[in-house]
N, C-alpha and C positions, 0 to 999 in steps of 0.2 A: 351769098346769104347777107339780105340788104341788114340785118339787126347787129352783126358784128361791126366793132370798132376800134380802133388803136388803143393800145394801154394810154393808161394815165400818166402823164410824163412824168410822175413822181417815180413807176414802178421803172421807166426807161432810165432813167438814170441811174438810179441802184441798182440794174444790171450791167450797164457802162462804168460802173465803177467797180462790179465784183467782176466784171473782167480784165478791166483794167491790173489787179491786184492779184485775188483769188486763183484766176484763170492763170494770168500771165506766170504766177510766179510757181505755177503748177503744171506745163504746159505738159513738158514731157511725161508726166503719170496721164494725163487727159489723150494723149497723141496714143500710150499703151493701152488706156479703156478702151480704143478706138480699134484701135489694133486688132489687140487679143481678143475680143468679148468682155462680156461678166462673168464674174465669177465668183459668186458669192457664198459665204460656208453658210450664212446662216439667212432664212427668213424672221420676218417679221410680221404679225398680224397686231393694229395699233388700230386705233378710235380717230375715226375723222379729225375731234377736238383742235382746234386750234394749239392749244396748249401743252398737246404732247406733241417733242421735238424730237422721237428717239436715237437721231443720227448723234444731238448734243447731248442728251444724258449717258451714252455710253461712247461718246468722243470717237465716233468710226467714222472712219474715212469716206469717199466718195467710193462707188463699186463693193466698198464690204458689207451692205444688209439689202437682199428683195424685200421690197416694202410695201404692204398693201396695208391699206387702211378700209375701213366702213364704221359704220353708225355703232357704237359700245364694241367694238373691236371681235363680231361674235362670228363664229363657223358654223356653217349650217350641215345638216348631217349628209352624207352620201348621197344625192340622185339623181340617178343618170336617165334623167325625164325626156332631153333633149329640148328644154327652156335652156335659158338665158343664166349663166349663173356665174358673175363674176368673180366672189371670192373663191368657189372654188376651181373655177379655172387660172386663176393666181395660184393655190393653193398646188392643182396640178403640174402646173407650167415650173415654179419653182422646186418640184420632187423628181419629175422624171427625165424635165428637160437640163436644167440647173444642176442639180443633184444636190441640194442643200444638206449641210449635217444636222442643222437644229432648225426647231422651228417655236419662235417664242411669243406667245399669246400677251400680250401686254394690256391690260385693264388698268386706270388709272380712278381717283377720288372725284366726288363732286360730276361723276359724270351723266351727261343731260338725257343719252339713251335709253341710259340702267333706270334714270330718274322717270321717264314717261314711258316707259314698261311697266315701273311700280303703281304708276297713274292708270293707267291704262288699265292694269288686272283689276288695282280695289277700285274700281269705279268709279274715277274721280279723270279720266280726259274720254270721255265717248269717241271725239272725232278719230281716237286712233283705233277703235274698234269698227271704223267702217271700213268696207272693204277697199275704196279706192286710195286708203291709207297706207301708201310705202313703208312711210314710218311703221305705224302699227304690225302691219305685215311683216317686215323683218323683225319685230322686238317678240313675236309669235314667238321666235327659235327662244327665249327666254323665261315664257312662262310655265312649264314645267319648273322653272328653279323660281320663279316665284313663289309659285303655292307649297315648295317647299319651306321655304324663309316664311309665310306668312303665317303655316300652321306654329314655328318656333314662339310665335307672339313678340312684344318689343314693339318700340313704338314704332314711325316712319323713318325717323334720321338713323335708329339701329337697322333696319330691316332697306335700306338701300344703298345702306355700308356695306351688308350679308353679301346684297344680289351682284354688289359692281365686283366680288369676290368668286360667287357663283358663276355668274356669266364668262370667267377665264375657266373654269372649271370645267363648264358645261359645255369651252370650244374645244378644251381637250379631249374630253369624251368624243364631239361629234367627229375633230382627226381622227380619231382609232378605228369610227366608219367606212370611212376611204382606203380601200384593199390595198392600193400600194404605196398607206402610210403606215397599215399596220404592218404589212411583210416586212417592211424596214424597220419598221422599232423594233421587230420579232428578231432579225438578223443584225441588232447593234448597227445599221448603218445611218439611221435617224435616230434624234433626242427632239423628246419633245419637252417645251419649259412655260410656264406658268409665272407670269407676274403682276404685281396689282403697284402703283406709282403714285405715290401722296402730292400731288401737284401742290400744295401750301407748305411742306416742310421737308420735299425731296427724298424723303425714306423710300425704299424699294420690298418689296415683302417677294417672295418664291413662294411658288405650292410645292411641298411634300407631299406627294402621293402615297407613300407608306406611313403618315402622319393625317391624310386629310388634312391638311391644318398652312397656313400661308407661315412662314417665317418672313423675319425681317431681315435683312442680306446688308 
């Protein structure tokens, strides 16, 4: 593939140095990931974003989180069409193969997904109503929680506060879809957890299920 090219010698040497250091002085835990497999207790579902790091906010090692990411960090509901369907084939790979114990939907502030979802319903980005729109297509799994947020009224900066809130919500609903996330949560051997991540002042907030309601942790 004539379009591929060598990294940037910037990105070569910040990996020659986090081998140097990182690597080296870590070799034997690296030599046992290699070994043994993975084996991770918990999943994670996280937002493309740049700016969520969730390995550093919760200070885990290397092999402790399966980590999938996509665009506002959303799960689509159960179906078994025989398309193409990344997160939940993450989703599956980390329950059945993995056996993870939790699996934690992670939503973060300021996020641009949630934001051109909100654009997108009140009528204010058409291109992502067209259909060759990936974006728009995926932010679909979200507007059911939009028209729910927009009948509450409030202006746009409350009302995409609501949805980047909704959308952890709305992915835990759609796990409960998936037969053999629900067996598990039915038989205690999955948790499933809910949280939303203030990127300007590092607060963590948890959904209460038996509260509806995010707390702050």
């Amino acid at each position: 593939m004539k379009q591929a090219r060598l990294l940037p010698k910037s990105y070569i040497l910040r990996y020659h140095g986090w081998r140097a250091t990182e690597f080296e002085e870590n070799q034997s835990w690296y030599t046992r990931l290699a070994d043994g497999g993975q084996h991770p207790r918990a999943m994670v579902i996280s937002c493309c974003d740049s700016r969520v790091h969730v390995t550093s906010i919760f200070g885990a090692e290397t092999g402790e989180f399966f980590i999938h990411r996509n665009i506002a960090n959303l799960v689509p509901p159960y179906a078994p069409d025989g398309d193409h369907h990344g997160t939940s084939a993450a989703i599956e790979y980390a329950v059945t193969a993995l056996g993870v114990a939790h699996i934690m939907v992670i939503g973060h502030s300021d996020c641009g997904g949630v934001r051109g979802c909100h654009q997108m319903c009140s009528g204010k980005a058409p291109e992502l109503e067209e259909k060759s729109s990936f974006v728009g297509r995926w932010m679909d799994i979200l507007r059911p929680g939009y028209e729910e947020i927009a009948k509450k009224g409030g202006d746009e900066t409350e009302q995409i506060a609501a949805l980047e809130r909704k959308g952890v919500v709305v992915s835990l609903e759609n796990l409960m879809t998936f037969p053999f996330i629900a067996e598990r949560v039915e038989s205690h051997e999955l948790s499933l957890h809910g949280l939303l991540w203030n990127i300007r002042d590092g607060h963590m907030e948890c959904y209460d299920g038996n509260e509806d309601a995010f707390v702050k942790i």
